[in-house]
PQR file of N, CA, C, O and H, with PARSE charges and radii, in Angstrom:
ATOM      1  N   UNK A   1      73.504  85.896  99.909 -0.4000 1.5000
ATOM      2  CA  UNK A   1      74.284  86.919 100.549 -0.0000 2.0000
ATOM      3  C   UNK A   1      73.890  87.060 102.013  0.5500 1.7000
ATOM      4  O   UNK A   1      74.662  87.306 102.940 -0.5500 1.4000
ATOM      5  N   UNK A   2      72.617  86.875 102.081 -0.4000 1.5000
ATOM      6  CA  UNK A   2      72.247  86.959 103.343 -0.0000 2.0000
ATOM      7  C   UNK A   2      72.659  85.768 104.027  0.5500 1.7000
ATOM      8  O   UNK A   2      72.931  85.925 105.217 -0.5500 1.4000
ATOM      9  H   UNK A   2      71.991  86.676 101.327  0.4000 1.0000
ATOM     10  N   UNK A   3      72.773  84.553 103.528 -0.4000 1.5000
ATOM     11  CA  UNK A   3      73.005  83.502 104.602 -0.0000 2.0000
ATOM     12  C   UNK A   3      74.518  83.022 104.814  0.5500 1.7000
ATOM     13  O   UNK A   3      74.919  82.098 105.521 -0.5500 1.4000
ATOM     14  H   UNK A   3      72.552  84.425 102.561  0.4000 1.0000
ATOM     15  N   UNK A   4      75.288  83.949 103.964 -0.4000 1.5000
ATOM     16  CA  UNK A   4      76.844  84.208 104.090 -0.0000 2.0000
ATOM     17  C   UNK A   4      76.686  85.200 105.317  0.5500 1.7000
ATOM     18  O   UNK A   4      76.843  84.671 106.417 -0.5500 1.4000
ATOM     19  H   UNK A   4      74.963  84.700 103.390  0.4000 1.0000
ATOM     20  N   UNK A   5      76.415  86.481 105.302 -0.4000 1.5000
ATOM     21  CA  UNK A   5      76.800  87.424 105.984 -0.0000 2.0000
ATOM     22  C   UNK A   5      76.081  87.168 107.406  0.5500 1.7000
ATOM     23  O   UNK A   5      76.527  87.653 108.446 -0.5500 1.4000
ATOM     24  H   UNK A   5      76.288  86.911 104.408  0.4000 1.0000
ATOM     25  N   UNK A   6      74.899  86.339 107.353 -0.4000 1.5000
ATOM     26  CA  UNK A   6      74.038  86.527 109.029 -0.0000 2.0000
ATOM     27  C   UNK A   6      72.842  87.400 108.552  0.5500 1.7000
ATOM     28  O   UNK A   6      72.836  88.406 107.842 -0.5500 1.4000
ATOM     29  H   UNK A   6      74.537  85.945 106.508  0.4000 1.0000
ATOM     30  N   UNK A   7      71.701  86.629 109.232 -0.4000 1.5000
ATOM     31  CA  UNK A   7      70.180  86.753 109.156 -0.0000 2.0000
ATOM     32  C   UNK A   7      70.018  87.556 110.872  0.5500 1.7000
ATOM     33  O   UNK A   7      70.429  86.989 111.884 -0.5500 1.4000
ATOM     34  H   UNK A   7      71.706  85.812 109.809  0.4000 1.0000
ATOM     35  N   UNK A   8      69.231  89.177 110.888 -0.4000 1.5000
ATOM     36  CA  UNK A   8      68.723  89.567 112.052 -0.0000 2.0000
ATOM     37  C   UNK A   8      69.506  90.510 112.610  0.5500 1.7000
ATOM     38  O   UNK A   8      69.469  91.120 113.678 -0.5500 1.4000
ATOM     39  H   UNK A   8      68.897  89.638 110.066  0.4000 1.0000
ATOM     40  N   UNK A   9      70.293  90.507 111.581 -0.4000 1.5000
ATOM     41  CA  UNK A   9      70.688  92.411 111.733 -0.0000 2.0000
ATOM     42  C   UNK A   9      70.846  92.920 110.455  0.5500 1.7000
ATOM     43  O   UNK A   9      70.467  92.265 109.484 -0.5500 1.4000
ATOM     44  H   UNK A   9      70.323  90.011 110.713  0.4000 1.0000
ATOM     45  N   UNK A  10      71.441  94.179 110.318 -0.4000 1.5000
ATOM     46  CA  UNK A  10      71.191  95.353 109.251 -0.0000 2.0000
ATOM     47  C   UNK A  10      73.062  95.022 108.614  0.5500 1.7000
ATOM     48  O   UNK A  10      73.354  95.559 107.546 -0.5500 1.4000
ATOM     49  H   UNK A  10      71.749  94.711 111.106  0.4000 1.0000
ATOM     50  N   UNK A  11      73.852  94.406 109.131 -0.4000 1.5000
ATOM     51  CA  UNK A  11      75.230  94.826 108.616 -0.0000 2.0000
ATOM     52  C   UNK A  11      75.891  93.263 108.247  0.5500 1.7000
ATOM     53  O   UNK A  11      77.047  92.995 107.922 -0.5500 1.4000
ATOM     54  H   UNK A  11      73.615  93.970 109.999  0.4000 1.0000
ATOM     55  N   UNK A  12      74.914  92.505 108.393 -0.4000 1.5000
ATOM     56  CA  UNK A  12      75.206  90.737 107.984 -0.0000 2.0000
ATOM     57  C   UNK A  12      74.709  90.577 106.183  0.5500 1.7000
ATOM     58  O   UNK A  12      75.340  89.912 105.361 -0.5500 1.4000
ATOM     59  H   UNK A  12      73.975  92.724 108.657  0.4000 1.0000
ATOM     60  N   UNK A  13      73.685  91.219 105.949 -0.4000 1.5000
ATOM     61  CA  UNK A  13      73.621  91.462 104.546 -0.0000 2.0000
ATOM     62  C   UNK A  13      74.515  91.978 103.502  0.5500 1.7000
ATOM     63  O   UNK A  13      74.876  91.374 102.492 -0.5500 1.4000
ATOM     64  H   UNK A  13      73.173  91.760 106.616  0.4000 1.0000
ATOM     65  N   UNK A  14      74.891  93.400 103.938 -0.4000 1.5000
ATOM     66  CA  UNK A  14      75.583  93.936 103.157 -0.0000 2.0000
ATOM     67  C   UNK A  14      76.793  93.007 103.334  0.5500 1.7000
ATOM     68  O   UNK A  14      77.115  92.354 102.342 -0.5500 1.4000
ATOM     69  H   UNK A  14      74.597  93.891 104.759  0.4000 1.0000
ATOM     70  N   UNK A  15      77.711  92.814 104.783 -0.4000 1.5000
ATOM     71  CA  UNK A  15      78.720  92.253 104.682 -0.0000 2.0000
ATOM     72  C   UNK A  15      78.757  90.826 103.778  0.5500 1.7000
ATOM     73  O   UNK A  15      79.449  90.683 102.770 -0.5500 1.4000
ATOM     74  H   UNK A  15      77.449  93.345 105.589  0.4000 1.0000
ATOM     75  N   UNK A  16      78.127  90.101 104.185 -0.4000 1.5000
ATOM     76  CA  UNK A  16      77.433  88.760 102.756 -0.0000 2.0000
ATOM     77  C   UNK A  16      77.833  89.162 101.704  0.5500 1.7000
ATOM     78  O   UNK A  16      78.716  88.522 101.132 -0.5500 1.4000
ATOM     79  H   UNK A  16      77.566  90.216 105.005  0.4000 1.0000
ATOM     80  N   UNK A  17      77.118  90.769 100.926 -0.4000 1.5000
ATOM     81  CA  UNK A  17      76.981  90.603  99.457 -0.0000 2.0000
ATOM     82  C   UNK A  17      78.494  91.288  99.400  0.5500 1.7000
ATOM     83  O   UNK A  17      79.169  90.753  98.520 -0.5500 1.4000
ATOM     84  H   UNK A  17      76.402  91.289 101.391  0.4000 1.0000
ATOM     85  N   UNK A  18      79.355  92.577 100.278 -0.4000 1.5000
ATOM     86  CA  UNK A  18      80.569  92.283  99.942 -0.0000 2.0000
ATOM     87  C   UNK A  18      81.600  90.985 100.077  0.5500 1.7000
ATOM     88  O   UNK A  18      82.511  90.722  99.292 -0.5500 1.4000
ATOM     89  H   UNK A  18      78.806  93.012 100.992  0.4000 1.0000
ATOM     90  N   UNK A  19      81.394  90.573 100.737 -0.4000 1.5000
ATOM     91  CA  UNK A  19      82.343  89.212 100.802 -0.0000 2.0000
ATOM     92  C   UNK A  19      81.898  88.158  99.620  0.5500 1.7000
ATOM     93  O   UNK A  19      82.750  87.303  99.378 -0.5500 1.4000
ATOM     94  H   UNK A  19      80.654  90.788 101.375  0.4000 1.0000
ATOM     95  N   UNK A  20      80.680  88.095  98.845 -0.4000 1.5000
ATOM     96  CA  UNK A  20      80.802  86.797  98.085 -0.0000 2.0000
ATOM     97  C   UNK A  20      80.922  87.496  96.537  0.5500 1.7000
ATOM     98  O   UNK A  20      81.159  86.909  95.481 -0.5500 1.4000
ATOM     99  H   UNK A  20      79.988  88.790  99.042  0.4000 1.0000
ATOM    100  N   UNK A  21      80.654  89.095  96.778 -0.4000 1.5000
ATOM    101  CA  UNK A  21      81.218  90.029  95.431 -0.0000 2.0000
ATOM    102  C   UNK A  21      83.003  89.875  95.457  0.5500 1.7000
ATOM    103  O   UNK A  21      83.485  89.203  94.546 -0.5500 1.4000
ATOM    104  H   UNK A  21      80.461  89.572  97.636  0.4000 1.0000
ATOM    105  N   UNK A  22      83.680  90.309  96.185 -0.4000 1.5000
ATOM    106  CA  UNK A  22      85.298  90.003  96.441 -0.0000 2.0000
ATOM    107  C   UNK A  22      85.739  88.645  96.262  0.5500 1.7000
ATOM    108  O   UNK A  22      86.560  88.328  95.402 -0.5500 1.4000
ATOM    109  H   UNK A  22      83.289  90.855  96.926  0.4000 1.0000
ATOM    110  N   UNK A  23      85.253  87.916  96.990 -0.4000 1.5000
ATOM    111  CA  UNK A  23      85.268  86.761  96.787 -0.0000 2.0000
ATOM    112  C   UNK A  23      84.944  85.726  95.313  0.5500 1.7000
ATOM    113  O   UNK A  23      85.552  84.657  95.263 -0.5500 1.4000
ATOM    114  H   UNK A  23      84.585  88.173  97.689  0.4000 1.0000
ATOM    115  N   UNK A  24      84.289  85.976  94.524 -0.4000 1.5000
ATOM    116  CA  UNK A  24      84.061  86.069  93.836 -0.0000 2.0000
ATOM    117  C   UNK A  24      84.628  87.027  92.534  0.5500 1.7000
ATOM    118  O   UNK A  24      84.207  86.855  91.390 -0.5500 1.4000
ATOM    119  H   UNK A  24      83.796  86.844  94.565  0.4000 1.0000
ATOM    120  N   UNK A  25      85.224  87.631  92.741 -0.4000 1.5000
ATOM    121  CA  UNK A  25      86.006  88.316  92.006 -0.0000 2.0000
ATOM    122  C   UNK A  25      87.730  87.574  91.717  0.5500 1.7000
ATOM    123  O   UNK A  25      88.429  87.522  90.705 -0.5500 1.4000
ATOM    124  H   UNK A  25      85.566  87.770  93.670  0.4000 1.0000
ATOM    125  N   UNK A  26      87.939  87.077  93.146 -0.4000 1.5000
ATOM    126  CA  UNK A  26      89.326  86.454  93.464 -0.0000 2.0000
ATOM    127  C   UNK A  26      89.052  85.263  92.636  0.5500 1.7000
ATOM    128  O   UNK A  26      89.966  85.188  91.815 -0.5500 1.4000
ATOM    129  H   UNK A  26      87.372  87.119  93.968  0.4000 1.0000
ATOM    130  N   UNK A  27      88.292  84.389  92.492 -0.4000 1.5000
ATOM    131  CA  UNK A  27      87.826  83.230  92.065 -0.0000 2.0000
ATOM    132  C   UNK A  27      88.019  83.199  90.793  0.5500 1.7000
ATOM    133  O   UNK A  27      88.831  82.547  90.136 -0.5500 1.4000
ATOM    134  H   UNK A  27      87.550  84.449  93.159  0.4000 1.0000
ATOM    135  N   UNK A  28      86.987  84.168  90.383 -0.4000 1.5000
ATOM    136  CA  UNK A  28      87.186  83.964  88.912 -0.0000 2.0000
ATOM    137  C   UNK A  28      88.355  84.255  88.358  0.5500 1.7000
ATOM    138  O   UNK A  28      88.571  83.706  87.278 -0.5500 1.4000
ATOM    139  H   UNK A  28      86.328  84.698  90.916  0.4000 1.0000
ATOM    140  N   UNK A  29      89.441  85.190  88.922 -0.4000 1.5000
ATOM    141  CA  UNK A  29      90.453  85.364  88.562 -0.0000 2.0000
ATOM    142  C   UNK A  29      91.397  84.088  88.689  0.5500 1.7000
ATOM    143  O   UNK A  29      92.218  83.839  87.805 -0.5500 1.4000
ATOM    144  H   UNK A  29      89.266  85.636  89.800  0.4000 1.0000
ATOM    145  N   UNK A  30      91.278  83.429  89.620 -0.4000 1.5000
ATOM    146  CA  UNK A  30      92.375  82.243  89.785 -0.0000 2.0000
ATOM    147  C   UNK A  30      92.094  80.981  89.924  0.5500 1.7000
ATOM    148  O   UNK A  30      92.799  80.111  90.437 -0.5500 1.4000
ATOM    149  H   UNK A  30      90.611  83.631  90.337  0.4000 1.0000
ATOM    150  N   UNK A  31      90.409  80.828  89.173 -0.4000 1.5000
ATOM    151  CA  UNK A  31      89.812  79.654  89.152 -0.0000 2.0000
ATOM    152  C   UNK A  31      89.591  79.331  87.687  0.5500 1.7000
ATOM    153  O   UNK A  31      89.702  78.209  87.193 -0.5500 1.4000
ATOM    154  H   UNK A  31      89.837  81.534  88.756  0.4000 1.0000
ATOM    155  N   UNK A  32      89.267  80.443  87.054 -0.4000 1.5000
ATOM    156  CA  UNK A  32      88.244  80.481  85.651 -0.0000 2.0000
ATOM    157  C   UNK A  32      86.349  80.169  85.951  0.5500 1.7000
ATOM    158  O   UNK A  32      85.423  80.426  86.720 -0.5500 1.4000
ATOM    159  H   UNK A  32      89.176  81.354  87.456  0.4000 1.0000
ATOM    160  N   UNK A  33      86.669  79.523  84.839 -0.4000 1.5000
ATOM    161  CA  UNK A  33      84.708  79.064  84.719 -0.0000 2.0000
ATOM    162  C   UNK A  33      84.460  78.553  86.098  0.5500 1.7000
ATOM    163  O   UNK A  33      83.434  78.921  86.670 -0.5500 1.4000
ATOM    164  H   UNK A  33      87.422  79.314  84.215  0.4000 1.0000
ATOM    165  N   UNK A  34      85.543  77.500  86.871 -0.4000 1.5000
ATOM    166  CA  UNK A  34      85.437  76.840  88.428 -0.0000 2.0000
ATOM    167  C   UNK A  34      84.931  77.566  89.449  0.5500 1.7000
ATOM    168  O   UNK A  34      84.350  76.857  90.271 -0.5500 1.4000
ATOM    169  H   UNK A  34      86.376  77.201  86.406  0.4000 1.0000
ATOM    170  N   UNK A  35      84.937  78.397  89.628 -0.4000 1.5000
ATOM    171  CA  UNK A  35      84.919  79.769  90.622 -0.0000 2.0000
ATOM    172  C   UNK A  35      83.503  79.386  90.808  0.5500 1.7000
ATOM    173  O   UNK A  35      83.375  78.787  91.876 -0.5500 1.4000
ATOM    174  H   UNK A  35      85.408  78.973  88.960  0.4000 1.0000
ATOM    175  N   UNK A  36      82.690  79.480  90.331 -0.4000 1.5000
ATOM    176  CA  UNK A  36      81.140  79.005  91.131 -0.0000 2.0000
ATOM    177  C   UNK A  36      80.702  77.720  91.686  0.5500 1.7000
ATOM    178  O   UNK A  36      79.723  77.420  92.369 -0.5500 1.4000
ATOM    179  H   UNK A  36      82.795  79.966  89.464  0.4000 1.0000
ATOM    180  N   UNK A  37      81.783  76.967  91.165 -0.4000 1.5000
ATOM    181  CA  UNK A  37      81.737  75.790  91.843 -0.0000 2.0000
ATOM    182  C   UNK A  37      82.089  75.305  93.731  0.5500 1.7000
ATOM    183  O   UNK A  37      81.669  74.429  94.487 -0.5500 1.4000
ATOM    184  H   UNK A  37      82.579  77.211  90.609  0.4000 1.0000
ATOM    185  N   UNK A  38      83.264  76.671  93.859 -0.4000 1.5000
ATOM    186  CA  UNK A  38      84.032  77.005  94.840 -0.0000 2.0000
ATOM    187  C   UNK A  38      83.633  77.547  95.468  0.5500 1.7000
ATOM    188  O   UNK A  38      83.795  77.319  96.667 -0.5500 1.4000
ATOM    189  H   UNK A  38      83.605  77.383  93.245  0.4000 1.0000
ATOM    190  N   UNK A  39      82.712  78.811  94.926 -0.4000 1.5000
ATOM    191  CA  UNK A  39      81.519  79.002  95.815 -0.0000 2.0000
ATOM    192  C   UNK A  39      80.663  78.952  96.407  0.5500 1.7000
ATOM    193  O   UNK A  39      80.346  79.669  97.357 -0.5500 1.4000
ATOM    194  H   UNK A  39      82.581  78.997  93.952  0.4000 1.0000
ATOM    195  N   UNK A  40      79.932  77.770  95.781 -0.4000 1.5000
ATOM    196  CA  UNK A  40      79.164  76.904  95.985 -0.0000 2.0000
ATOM    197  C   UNK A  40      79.292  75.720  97.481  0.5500 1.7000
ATOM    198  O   UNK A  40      78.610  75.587  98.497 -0.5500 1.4000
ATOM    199  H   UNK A  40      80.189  77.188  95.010  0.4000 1.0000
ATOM    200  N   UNK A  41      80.560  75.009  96.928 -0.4000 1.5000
ATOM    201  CA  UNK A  41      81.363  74.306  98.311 -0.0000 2.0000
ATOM    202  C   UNK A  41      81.597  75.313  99.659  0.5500 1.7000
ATOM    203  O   UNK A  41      81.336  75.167 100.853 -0.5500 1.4000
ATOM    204  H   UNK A  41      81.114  75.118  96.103  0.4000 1.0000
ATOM    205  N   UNK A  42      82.302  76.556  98.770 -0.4000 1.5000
ATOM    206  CA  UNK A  42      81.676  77.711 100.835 -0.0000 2.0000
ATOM    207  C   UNK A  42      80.442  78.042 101.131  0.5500 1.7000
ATOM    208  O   UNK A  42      80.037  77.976 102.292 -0.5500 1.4000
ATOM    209  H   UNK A  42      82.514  76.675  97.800  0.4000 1.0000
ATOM    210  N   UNK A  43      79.747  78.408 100.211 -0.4000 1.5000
ATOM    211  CA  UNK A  43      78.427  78.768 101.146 -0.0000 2.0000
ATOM    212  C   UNK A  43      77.851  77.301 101.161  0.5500 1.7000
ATOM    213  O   UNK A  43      76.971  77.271 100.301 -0.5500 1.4000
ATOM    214  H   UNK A  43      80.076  78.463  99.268  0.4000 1.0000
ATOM    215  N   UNK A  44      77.955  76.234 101.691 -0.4000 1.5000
ATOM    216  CA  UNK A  44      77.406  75.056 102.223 -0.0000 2.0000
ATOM    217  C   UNK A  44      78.611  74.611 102.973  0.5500 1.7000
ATOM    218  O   UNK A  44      78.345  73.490 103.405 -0.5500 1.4000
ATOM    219  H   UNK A  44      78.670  76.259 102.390  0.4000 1.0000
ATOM    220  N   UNK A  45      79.849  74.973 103.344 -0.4000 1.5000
ATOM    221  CA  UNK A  45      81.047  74.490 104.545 -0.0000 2.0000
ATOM    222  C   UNK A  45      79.687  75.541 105.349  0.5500 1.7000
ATOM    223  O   UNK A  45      78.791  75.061 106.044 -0.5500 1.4000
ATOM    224  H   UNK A  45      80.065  75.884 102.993  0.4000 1.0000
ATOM    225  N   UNK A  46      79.844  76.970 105.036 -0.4000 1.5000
ATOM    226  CA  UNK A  46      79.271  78.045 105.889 -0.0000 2.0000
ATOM    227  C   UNK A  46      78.086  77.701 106.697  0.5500 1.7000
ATOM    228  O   UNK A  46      78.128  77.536 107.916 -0.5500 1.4000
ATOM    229  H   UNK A  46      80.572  77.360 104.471  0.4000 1.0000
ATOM    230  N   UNK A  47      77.028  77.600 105.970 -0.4000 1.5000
ATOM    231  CA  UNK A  47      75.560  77.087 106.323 -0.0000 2.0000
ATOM    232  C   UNK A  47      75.680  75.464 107.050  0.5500 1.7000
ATOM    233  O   UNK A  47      74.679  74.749 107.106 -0.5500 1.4000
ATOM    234  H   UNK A  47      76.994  77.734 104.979  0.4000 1.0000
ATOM    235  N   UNK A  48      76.554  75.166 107.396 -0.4000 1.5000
ATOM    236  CA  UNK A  48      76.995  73.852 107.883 -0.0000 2.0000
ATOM    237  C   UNK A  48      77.648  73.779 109.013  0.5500 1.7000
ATOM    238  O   UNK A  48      77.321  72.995 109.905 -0.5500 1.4000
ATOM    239  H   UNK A  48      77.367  75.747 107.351  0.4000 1.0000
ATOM    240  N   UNK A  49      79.273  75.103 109.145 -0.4000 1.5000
ATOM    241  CA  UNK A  49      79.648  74.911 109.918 -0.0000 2.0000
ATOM    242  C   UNK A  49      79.713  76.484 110.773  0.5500 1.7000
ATOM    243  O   UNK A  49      80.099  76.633 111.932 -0.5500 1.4000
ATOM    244  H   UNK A  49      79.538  75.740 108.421  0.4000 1.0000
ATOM    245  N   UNK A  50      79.319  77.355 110.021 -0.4000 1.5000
ATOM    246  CA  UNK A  50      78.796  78.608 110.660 -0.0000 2.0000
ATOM    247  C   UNK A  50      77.180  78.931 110.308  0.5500 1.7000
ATOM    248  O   UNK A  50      76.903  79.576 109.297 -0.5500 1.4000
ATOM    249  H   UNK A  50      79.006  77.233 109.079  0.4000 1.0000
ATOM    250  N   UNK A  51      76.013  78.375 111.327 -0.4000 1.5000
ATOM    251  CA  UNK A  51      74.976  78.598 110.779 -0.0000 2.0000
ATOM    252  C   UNK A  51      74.240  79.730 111.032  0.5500 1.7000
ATOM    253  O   UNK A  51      73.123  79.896 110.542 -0.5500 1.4000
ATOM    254  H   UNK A  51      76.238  77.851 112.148  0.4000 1.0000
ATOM    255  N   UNK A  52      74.898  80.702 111.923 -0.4000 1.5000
ATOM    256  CA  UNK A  52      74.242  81.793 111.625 -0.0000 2.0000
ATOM    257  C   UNK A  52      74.662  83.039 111.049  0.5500 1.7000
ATOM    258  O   UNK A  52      74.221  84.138 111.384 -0.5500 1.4000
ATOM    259  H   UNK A  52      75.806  80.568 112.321  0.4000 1.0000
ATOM    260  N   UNK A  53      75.738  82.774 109.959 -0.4000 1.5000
ATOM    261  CA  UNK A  53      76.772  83.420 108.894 -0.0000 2.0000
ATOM    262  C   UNK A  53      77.690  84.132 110.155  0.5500 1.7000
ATOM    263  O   UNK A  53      77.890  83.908 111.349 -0.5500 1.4000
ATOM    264  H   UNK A  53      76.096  81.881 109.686  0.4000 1.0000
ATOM    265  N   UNK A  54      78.164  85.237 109.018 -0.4000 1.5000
ATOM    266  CA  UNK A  54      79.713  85.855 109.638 -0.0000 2.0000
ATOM    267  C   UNK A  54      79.408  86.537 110.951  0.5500 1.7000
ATOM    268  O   UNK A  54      80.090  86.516 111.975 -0.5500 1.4000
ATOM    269  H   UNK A  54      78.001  85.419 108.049  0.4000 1.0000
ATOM    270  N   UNK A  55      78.248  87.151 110.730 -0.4000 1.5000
ATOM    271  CA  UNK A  55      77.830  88.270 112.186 -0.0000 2.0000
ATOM    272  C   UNK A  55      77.738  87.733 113.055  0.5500 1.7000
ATOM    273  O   UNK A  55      78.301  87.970 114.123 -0.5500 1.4000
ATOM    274  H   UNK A  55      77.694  87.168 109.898  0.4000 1.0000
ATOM    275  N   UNK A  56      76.593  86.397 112.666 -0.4000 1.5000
ATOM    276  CA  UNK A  56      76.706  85.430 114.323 -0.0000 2.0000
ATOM    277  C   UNK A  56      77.237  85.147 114.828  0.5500 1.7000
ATOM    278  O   UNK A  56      77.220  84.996 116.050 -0.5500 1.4000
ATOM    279  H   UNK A  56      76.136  86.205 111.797  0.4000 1.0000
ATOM    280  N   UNK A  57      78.289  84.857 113.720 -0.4000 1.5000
ATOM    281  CA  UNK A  57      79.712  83.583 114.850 -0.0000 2.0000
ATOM    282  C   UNK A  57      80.707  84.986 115.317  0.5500 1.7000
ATOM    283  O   UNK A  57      81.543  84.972 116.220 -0.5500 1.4000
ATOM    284  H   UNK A  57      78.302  84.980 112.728  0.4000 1.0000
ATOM    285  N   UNK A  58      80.442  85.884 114.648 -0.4000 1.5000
ATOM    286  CA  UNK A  58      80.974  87.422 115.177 -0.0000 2.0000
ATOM    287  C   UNK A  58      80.976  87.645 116.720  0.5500 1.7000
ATOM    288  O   UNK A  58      81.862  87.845 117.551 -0.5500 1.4000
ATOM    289  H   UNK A  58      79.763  85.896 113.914  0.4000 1.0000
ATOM    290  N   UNK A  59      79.492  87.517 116.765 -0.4000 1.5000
ATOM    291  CA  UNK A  59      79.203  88.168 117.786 -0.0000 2.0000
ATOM    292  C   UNK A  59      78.741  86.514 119.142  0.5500 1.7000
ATOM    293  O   UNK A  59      78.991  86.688 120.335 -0.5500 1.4000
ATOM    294  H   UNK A  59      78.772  87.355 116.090  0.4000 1.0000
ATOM    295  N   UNK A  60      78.327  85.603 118.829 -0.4000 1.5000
ATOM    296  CA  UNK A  60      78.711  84.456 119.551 -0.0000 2.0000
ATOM    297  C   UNK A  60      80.242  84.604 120.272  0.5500 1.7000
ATOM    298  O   UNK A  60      80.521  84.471 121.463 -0.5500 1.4000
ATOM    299  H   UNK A  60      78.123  85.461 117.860  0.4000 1.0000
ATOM    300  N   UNK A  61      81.189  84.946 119.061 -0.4000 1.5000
ATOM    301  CA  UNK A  61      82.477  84.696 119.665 -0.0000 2.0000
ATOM    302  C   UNK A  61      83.009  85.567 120.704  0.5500 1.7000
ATOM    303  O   UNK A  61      83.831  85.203 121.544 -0.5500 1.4000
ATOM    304  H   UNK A  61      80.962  85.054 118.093  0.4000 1.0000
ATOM    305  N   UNK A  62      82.372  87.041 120.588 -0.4000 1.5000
ATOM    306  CA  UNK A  62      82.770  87.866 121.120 -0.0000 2.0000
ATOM    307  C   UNK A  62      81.858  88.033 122.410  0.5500 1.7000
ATOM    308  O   UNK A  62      82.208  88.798 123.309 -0.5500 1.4000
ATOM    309  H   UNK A  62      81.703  87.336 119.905  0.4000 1.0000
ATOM    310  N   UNK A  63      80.750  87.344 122.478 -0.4000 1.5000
ATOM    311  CA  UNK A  63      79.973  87.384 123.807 -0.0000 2.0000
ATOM    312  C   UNK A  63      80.907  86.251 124.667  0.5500 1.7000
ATOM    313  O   UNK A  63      80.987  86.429 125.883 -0.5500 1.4000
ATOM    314  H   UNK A  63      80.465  86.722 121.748  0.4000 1.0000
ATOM    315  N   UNK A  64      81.599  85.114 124.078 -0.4000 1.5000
ATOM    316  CA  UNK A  64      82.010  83.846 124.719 -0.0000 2.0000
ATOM    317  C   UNK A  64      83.094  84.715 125.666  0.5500 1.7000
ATOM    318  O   UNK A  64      83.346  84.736 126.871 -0.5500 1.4000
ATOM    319  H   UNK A  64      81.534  84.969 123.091  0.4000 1.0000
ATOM    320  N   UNK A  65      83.581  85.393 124.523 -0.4000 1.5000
ATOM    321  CA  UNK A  65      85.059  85.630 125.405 -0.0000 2.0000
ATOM    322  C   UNK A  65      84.765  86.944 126.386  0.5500 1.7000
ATOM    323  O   UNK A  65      85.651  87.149 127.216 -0.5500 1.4000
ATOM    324  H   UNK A  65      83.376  85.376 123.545  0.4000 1.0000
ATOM    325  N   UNK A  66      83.744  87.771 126.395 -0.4000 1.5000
ATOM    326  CA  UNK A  66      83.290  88.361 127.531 -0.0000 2.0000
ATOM    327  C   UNK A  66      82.763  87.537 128.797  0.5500 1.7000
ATOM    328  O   UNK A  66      82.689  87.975 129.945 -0.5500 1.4000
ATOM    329  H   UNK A  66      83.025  87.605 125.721  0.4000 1.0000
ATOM    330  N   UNK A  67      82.404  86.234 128.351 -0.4000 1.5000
ATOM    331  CA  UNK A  67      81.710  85.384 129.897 -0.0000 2.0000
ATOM    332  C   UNK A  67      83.020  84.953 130.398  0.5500 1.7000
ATOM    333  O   UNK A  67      83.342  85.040 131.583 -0.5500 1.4000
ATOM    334  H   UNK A  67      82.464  85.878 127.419  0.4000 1.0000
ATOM    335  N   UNK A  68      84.002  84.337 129.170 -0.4000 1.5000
ATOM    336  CA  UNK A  68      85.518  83.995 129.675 -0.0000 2.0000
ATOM    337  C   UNK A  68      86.297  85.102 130.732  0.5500 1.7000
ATOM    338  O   UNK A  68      86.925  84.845 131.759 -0.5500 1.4000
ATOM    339  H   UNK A  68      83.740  84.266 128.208  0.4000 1.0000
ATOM    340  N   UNK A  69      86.084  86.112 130.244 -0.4000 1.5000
ATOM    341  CA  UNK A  69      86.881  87.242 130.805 -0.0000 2.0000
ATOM    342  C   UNK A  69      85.916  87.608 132.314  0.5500 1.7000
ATOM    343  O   UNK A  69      86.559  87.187 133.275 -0.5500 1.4000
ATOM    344  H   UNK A  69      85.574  86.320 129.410  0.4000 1.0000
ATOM    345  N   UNK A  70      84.991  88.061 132.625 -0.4000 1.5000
ATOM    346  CA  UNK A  70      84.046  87.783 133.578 -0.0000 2.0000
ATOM    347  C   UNK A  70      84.270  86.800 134.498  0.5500 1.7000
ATOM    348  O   UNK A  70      84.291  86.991 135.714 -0.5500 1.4000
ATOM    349  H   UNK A  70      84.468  88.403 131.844  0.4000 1.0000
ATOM    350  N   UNK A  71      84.468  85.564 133.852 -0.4000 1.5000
ATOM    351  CA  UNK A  71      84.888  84.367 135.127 -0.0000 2.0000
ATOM    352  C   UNK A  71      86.133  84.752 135.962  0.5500 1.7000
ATOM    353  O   UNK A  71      86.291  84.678 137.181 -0.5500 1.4000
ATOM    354  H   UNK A  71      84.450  85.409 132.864  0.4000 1.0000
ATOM    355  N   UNK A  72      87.256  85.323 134.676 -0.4000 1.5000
ATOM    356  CA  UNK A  72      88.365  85.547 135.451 -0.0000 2.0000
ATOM    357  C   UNK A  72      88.422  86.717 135.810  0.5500 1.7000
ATOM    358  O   UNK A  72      89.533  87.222 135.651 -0.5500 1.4000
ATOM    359  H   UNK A  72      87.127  85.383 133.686  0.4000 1.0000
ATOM    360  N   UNK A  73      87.561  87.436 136.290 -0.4000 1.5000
ATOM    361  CA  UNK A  73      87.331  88.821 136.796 -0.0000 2.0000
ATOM    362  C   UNK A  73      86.695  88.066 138.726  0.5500 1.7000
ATOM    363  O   UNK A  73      86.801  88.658 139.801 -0.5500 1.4000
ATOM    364  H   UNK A  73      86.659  87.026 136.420  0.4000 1.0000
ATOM    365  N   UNK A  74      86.217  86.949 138.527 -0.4000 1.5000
ATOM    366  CA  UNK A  74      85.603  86.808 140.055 -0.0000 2.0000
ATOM    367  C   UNK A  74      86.740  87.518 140.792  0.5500 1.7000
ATOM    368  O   UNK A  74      86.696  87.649 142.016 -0.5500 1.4000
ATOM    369  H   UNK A  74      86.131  86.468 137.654  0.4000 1.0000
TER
END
């Protein structure tokens, strides 16, 4: 949960354990027994292609587009 949601703040945890509880809920509903398998394949796309979970790339993204916006502020 933690390495879904982001390691090094207080709101990357909880968000983790709601998103792979929901998530996980959707799954089993429209996967069956598969659903952990599916889970399995996201949290390793995640840890692969977002490595510092949801908060990081949160807040990465949202610092980028403040330096973006800044440039075009010269």
């Amino acid at each position: 949960m933690t390495i879904i949601g982001g390691v090094g703040t207080l709101i990357g945890p909880a968000l983790g354990a709601g998103v792979l509880q929901l998530l996980g809920y959707w799954l089993s509903n429209t996967f069956g027994q598969s659903a952990l398998l599916v889970i399995g394949v996201i949290t390793i796309l995640l840890v692969l292609f977002v490595s510092y979970g949801i908060v990081g790339a949160w807040h990465s993204t949202r610092s980028g587009w403040r330096r973006l916006l800044d440039l075009l502020r010269l």
